[in-house]
C-alpha positions as CSV (number, residue, x, y, z in Angstrom):
1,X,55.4,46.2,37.4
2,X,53.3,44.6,34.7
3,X,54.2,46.0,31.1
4,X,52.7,44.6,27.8
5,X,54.6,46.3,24.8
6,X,53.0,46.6,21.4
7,X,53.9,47.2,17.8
8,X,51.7,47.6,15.5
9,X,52.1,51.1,13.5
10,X,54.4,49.9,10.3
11,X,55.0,46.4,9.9
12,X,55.6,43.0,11.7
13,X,53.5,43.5,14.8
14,X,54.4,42.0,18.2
15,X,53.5,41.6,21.4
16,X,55.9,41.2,24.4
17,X,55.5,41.1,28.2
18,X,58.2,42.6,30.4
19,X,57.6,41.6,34.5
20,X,59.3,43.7,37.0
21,X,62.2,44.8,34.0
22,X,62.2,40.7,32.9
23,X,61.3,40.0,29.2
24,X,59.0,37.1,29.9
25,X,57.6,36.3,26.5
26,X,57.8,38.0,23.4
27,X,56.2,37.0,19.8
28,X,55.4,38.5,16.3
29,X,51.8,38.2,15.1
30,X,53.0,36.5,12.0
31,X,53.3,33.6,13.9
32,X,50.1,33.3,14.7
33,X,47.9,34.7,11.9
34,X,50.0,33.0,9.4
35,X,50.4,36.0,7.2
36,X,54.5,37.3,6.3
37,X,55.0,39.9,8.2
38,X,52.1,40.2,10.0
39,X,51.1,42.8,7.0
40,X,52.1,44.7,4.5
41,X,53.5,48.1,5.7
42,X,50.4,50.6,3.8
43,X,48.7,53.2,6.5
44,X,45.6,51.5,5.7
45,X,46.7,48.5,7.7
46,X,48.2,50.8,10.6
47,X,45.0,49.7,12.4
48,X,45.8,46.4,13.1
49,X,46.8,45.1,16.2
50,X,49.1,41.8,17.3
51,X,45.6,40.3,19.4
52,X,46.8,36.8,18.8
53,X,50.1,37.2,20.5
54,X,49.3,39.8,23.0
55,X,46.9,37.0,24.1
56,X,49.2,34.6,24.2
57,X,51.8,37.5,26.0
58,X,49.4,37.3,28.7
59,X,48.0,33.9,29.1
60,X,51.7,32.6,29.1
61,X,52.6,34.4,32.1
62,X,48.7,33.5,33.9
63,X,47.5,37.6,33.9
64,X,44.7,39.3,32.5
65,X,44.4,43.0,30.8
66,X,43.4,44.0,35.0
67,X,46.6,42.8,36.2
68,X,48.7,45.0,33.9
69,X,49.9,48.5,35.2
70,X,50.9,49.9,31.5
71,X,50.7,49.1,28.1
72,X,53.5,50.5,25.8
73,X,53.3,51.3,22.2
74,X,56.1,52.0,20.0
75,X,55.3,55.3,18.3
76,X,54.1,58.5,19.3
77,X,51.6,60.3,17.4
78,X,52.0,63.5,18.7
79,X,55.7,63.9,17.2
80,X,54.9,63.2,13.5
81,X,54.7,65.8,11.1
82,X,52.7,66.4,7.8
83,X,54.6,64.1,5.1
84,X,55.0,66.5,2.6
85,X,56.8,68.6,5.4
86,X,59.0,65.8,6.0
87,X,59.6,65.4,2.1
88,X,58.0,62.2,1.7
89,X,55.8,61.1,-0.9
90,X,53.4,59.4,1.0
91,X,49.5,61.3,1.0
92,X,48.1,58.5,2.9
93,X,50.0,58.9,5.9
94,X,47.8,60.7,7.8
95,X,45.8,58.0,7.9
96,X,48.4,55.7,9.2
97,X,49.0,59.2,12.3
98,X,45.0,59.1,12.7
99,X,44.6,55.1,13.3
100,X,48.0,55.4,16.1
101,X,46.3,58.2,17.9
102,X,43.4,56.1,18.5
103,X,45.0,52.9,19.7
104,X,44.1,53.2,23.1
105,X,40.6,52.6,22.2
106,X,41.7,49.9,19.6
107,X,43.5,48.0,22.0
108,X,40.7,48.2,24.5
109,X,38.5,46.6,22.2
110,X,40.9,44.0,21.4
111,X,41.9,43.3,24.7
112,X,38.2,43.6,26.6
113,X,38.5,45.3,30.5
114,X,41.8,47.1,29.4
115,X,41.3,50.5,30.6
116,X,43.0,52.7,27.5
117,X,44.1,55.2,30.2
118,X,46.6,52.3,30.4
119,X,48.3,52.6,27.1
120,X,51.7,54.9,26.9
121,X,52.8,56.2,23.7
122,X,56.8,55.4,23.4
123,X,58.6,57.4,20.6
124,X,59.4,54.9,18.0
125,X,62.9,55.3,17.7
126,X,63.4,55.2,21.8
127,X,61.5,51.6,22.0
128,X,64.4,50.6,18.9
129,X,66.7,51.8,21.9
130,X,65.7,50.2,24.8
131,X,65.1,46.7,22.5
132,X,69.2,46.8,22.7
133,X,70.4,49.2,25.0
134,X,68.1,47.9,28.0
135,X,68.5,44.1,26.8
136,X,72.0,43.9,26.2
137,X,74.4,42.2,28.6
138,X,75.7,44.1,30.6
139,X,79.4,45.4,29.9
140,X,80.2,48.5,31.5
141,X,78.6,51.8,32.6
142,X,77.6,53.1,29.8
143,X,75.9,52.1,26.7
144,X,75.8,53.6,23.1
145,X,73.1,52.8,21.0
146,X,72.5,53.2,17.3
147,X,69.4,52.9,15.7
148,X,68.3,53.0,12.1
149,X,65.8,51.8,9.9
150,X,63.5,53.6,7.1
151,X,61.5,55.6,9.5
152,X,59.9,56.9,12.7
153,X,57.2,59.6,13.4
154,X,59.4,62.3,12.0
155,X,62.9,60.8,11.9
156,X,65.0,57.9,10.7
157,X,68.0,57.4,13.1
158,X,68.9,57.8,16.7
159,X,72.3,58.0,18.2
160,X,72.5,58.2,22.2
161,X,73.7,56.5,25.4
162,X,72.4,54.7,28.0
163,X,73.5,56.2,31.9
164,X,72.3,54.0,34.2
165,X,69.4,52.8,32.7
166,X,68.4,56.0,31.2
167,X,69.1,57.2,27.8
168,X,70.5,60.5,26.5
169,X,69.6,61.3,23.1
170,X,72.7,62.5,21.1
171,X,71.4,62.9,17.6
172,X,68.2,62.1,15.6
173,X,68.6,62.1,11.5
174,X,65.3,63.9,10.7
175,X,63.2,62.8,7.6
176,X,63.7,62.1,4.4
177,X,66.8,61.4,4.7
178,X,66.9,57.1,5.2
179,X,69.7,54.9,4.8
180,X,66.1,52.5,6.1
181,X,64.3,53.5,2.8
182,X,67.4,53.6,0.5
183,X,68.0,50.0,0.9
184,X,64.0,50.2,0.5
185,X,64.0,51.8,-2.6
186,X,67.2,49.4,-4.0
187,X,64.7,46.2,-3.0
188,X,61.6,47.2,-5.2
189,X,63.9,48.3,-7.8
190,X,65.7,44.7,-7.8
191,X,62.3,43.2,-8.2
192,X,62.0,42.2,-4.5
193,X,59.6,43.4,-2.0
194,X,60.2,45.8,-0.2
195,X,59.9,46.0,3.6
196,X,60.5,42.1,3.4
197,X,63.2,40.9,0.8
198,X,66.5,43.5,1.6
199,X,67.9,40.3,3.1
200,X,67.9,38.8,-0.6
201,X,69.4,42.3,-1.6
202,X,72.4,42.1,1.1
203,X,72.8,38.3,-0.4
204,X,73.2,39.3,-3.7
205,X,75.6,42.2,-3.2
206,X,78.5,39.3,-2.9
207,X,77.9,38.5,-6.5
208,X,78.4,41.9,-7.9
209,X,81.2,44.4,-8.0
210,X,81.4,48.4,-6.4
211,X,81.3,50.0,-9.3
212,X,78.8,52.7,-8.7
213,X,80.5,53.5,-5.0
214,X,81.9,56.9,-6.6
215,X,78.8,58.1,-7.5
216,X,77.3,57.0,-4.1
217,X,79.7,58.7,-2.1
218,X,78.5,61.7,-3.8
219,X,74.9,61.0,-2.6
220,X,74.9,59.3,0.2
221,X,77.2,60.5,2.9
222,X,77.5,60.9,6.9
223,X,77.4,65.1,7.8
224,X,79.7,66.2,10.8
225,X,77.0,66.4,13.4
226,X,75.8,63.0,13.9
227,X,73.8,62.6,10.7
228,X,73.5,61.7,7.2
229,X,72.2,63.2,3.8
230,X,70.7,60.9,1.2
231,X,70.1,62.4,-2.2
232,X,67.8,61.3,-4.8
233,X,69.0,58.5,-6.7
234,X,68.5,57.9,-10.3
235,X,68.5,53.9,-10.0
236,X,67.6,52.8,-13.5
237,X,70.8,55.2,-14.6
238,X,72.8,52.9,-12.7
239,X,70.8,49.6,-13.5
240,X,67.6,48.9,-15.6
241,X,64.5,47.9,-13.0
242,X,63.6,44.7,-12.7
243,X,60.6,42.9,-12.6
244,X,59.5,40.0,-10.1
245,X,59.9,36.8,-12.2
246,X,62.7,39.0,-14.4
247,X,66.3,38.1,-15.2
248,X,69.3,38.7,-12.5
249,X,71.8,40.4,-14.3
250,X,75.5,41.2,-13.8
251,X,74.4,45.0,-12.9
252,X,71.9,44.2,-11.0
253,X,74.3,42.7,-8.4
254,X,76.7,45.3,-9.1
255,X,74.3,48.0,-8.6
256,X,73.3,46.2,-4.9
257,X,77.4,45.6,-4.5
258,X,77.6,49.2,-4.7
259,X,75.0,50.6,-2.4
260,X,75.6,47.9,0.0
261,X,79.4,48.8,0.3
262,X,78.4,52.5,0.8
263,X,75.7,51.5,3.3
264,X,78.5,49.6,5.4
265,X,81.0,53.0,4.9
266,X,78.0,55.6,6.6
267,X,77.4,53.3,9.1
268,X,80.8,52.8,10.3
269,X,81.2,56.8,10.1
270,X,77.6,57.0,12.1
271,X,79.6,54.2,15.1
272,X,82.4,56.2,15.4
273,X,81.0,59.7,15.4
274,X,78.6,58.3,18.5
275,X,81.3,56.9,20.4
276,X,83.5,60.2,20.2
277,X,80.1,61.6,21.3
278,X,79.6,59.7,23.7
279,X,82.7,59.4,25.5
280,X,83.8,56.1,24.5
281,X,81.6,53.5,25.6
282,X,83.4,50.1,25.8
283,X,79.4,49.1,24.0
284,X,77.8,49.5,21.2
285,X,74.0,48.4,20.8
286,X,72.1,48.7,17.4
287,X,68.6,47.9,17.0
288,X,66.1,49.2,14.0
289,X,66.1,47.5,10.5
290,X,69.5,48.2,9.3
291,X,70.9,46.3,12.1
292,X,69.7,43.5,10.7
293,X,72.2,44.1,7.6
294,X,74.7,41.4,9.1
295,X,77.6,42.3,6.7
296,X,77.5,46.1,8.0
297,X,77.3,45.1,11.4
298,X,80.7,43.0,11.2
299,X,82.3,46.2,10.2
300,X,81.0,47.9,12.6
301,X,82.6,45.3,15.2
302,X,86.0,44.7,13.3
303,X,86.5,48.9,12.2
304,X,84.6,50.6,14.9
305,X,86.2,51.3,18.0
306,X,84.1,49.2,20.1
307,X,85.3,46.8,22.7
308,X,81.8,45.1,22.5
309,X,79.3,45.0,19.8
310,X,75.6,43.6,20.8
311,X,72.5,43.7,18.1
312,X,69.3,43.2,19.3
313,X,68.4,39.7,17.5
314,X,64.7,41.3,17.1
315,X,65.9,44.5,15.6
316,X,63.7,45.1,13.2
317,X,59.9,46.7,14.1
318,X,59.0,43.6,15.8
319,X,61.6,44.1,18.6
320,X,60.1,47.8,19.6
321,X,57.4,45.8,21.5
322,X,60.3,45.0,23.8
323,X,62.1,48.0,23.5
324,X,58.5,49.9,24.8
325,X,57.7,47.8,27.3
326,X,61.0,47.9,28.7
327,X,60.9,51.7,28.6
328,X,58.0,52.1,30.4
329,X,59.0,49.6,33.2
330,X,62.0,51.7,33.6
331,X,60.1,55.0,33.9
332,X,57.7,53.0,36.3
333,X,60.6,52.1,38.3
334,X,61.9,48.9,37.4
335,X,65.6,48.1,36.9
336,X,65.8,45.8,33.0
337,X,67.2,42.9,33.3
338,X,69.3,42.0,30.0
339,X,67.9,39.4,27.7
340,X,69.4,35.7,28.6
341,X,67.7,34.4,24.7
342,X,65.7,35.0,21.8
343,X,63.5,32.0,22.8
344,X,60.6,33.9,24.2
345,X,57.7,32.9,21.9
346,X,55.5,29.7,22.4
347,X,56.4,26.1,23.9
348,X,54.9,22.7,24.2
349,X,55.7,20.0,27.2
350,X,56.6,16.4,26.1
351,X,53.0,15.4,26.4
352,X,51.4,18.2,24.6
353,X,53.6,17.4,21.7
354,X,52.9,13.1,22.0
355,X,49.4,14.3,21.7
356,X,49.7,15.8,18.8
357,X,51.6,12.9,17.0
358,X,49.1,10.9,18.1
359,X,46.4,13.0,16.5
360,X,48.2,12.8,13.7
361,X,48.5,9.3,13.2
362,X,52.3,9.5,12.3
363,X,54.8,6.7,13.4
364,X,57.0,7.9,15.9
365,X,59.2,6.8,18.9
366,X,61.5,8.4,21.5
367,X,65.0,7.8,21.1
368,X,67.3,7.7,24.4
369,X,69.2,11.0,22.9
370,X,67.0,12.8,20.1
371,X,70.0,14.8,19.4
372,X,72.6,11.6,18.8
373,X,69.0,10.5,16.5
374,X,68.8,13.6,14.4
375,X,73.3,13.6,14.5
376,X,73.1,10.2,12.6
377,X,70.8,11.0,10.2
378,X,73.2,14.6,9.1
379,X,75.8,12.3,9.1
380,X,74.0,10.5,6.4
381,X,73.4,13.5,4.5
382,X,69.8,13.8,5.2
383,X,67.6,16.8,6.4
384,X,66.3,17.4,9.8
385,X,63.4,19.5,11.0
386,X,64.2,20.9,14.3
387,X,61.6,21.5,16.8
388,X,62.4,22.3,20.3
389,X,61.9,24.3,23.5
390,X,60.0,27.7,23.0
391,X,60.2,29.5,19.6
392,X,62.7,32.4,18.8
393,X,62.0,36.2,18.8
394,X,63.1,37.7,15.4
395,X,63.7,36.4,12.3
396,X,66.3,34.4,12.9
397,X,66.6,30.3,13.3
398,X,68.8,29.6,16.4
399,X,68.2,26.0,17.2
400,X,64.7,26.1,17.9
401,X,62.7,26.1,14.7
402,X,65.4,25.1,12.3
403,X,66.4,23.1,9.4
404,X,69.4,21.4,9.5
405,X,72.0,19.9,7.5
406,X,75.4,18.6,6.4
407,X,78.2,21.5,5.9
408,X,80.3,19.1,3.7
409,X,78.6,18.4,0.6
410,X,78.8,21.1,-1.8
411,X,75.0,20.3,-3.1
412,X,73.6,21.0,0.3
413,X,73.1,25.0,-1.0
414,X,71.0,23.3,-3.8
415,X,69.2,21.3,-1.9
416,X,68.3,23.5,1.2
417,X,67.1,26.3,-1.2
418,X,64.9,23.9,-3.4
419,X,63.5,22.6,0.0
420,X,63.1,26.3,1.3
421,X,62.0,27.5,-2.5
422,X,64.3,30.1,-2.3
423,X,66.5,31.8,-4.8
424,X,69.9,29.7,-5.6
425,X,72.3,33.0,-4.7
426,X,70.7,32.8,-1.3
427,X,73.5,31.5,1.2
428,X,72.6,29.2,4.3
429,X,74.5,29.7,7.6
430,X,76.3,27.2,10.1
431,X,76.0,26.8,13.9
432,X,79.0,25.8,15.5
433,X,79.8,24.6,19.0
434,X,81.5,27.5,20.9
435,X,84.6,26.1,21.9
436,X,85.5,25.1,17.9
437,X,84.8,28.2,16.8
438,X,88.4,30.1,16.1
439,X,89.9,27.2,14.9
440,X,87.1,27.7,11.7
441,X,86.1,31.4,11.5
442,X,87.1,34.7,11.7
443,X,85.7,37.6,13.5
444,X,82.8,38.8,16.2
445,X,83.2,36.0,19.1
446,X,80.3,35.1,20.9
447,X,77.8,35.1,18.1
448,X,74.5,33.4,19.4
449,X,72.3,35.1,17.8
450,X,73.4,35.1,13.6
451,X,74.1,38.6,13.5
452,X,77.1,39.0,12.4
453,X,79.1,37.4,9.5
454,X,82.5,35.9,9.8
455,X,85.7,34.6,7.7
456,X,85.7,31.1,7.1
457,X,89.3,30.2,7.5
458,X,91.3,29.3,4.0
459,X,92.0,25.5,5.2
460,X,87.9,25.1,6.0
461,X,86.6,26.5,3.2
462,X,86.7,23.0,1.0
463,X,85.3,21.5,4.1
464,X,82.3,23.1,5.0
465,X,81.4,24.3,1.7
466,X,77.9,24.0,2.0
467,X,77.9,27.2,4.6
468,X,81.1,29.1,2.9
469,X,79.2,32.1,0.5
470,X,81.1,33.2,-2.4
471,X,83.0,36.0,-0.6
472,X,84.0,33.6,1.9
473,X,82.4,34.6,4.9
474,X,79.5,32.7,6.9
475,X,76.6,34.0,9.2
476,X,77.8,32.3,11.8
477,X,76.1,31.4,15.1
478,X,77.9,30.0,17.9
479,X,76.5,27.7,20.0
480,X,77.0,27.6,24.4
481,X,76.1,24.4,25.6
482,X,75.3,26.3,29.1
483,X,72.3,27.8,26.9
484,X,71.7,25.6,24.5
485,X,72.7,22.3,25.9
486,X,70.4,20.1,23.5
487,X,71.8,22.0,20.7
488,X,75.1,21.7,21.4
489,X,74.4,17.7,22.0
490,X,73.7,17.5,18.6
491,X,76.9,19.3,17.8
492,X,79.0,16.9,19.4
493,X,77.6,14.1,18.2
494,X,77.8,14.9,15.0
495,X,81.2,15.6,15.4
496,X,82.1,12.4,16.6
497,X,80.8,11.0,13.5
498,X,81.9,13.2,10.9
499,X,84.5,15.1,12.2
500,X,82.8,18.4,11.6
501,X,82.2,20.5,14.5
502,X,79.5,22.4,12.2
503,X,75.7,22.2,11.0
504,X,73.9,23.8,8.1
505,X,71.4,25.6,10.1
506,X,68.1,27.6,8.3
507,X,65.0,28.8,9.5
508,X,62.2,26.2,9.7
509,X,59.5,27.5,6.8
510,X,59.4,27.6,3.3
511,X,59.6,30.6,1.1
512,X,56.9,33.5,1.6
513,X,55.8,31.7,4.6
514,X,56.6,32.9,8.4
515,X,59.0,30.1,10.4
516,X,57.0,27.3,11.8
517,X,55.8,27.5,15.6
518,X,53.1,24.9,16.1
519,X,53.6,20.7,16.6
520,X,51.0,21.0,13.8
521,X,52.8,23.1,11.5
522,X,56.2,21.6,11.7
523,X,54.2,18.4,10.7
524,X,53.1,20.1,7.5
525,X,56.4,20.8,6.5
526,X,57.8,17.5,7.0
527,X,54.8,16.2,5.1
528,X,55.1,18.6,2.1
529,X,59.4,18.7,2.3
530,X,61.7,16.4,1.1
531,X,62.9,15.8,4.6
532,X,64.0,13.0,6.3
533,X,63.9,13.5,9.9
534,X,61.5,15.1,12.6
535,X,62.9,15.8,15.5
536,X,60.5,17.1,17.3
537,X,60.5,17.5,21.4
538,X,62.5,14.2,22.1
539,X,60.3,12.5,19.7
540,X,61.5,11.1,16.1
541,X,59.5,10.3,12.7
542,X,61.8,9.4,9.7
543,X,60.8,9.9,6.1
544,X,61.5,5.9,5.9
545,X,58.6,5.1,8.3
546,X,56.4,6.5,6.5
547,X,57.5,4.3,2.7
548,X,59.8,6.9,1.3
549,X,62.8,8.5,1.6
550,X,65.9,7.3,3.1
């Protein structure tokens, strides 16, 4: 069976393809339209639709809209309920209930020749399911999956398990009660934005101190039947607001300490209750927003009493393309078969991207080992854009669209962020070859997909600085060379020469911007960033070709 899955209700649209229960490609609209996100998440934007990459879903794999039996699309219309009902201030959700019920006929018109008796509502929360429980290795006979984020069609959290391919629904957290919208409502009151920034938020929280945890405890709490409560908060009792371009303060970080810590506690009381549940699955699988919340997901995997943790690297809104299209192949038949990467989005072939050096005048050659090339210059302290194979799904960097850097100098952190233009609290994380993992970290083992933070062992701390945050832990992500092979080339290499089996890795974009996924793009970036290095395909242009640099 033919599936094409499609998110486009809240925020970051996707497209993905699923062929006879295979995830052939898979990609967020940002990507293509250039735009964060895809959009903001307002109901008045509930109408648009991932064309770009549902295109490209299809043109990748050589089908048209004829050749597909079903087209999936994470959220169901018919199980919302009036906002105010569901105690949320929101009046203009209707709208965003009125543009999903006519998506059939949306998509028609955007794909032309799809027949919109095609299109299959999926509950949202089930597609968050299937992203992980379907997609997951396989480890076992059973599967418990966790999802939460800020919101469904009338809920904010599922807990249920996965029986041979089909799930049993164990719990659903009915609105407006959100651990989703809490960290929400922390993010626009730290000045971020929300629906985008809660990344910074988690970030920060190692700065501050749990000082408000007592009167979060109070508030925000796990129930005995599967669920949670979250009362109202009073936020600028426990910290003033503040603005964009404002000043961090010492409560401020306190204040996202606090609610972070009590996040990690309801979630770890939410694991537990679902494996009792559900008779003690040797797996967990989380998918939806908050599984994106690295920090909690480690204490989930070192508290919890899970043999296996797996979090679907697109587990935020983006990966319910996958998780619908993979439940509809199912109910069509088809057996999933678990993901085997995250790089599912675009690619280029060694000639495609020669051409487009060539188009762009810049001096280039081809190394005999791109990955001994781009080693040497890291060894010199210099920065590398990494551009290779077919681009990641999710907002992580894994090796694919990357920047990349040397662990060992304490004013990497500095550098990367004034690169990046992000904020100087904001950590950058490490790849490390498999094998050399233990001897430097601490914790979930394998981690391929930077989903998970780890310990940095005492005696490495002083010598990966760069990747060591202030709490002394790392977002690790390990690195197989019988999946990564070019990757974990470079590794070597640069071990050889430094001694370091680790690499500053960071997603390929600047601030505000979505990651890089053209040839053309990723020669923006070297042409606008102080960077010294391209790597791009087995091709190399240095900084120093072009009169500057190193």
């Amino acid at each position: 069976m033919r599936v094409l899955g499609i998110n486009a209700v809240f925020h970051d649209p996707a497209a993905a393809l699923v062929i006879d229960g295979r995830v052939v490609a898979a990609a967020e609209e940002e990507r293509f339209s250039r735009r964060k996100h895809g959009k903001r998440p307002v109901p008045f934007a509930a109408w648009e639709l991932p064309e770009l990459s549902a295109a490209w879903c299809l043109t990748s794999a050589g089908i048209d809209v004829d050749g597909l039996d079903a087209v999936a699309y994470s959220f169901d219309p018919g199980l919302c309920r009036d906002a105010a009902e569901l105690g949320l201030d929101d009046p203009w959700d209707w709208l965003r209930v009125d543009y999903a019920r006519r998506a059939p006929q949306f998509l028609a018109a955007a794909l032309p020749g799809l027949d919109p008796e095609k299109v299959r509502f999926v509950p949202h929360h089930v597609a968050h399911a299937a992203s992980a429980g379907l997609a997951a290795p396989p480890a076992g006979d059973d599967t418990a999956v966790l999802v939460l984020d800020g919101r469904g069609e009338a809920a904010s959290h599922l807990a249920g398990v996965y029986r041979e391919g089909r799930l049993s629904p164990l719990y659903a957290q009915r609105l407006p009660h959100s651990l989703g919208l809490l960290y929400e409502d922390l993010t626009r009151h730290l000045g971020f934005l929300h629906s985008s920034d809660e990344y910074k938020v988690m970030a920060l929280a190692s700065y501050g101190r749990p000082r408000h945890l007592s009167v979060l405890r109070e508030l925000v709490r796990a129930t005995d039947d599967g669920g949670f409560h979250v009362e109202r908060i009073d936020w600028a009792s426990l910290a003033k607001a503040r603005t964009a371009d404002g000043e961090m303060t010492d409560d401020h970080a306190d204040l996202a300490s606090s609610v972070q810590a009590r996040l990690e506690e309801v979630v770890l009381d939410l694991s537990r209750w679902l494996y009792d549940a559900a008779g003690g699955p040797a797996t967990l699988a989380m998918a939806g927003g908050v599984a994106l919340n690295c920090v909690a997901n480690a204490r989930v995997a070192a508290e919890g009493p899970y043999r296996n943790v797996w979090v679907q690297p697109a587990a935020g809104d983006a990966g319910t393309a996958l998780g619908a299209a993979l439940h509809v192949a199912g109910e069509l038949g088809d057996r999933s078969t678990p993901m085997a990467g995250a790089d599912l989005g675009r690619g280029w072939t060694d000639a495609e991207l020669e051409a487009e050096l060539r188009r762009a005048a810049l001096p280039y050659h081809r190394p005999a080992s791109i990955a001994a090339e781009a080693a040497r210059v890291l060894a010199d302290n210099g920065i590398v854009a990494w551009y290779q194979g077919r681009s990641e799904y999710g907002p992580r960097a894994l090796g694919h669209r990357s920047l990349l850097a040397h662990p060992g100098d304490p004013d990497t952190t500095r550098r990367m962020n004034d690169v990046k233009g992000r904020e100087q609290f904001r950590p950058i994380a490490p790849m490390v070859r498999a094998e050399r993992f233990a001897e430097i970290f601490e914790g979930v083992y394998p981690s391929p997909y930077m989903l998970f933070v780890h310990r940095v062992r005492p005696e490495w701390r002083d010598r990966v600085p760069a990747v060591t945050h202030v709490d002394g832990t790392a977002r690790v992500q390990t690195v197989h060379a019988d999946t990564e092979p070019l990757v974990a080339e470079l590794l070597a290499e640069f071990e050889q020469l430094t001694g370091l089996p680790v690499v500053v890795n960071t997603s390929l974009n600047t601030a505000g911007r979505p990651m890089v996924d053209t040839p053309r793009e990723a020669m923006e970036l070297f042409g606008s960033a102080p960077v010294d290095l391209l790597a791009l395909g087995p091709y190399a242009v240095h900084r120093r070709a072009l009169g500057g640099g190193r």
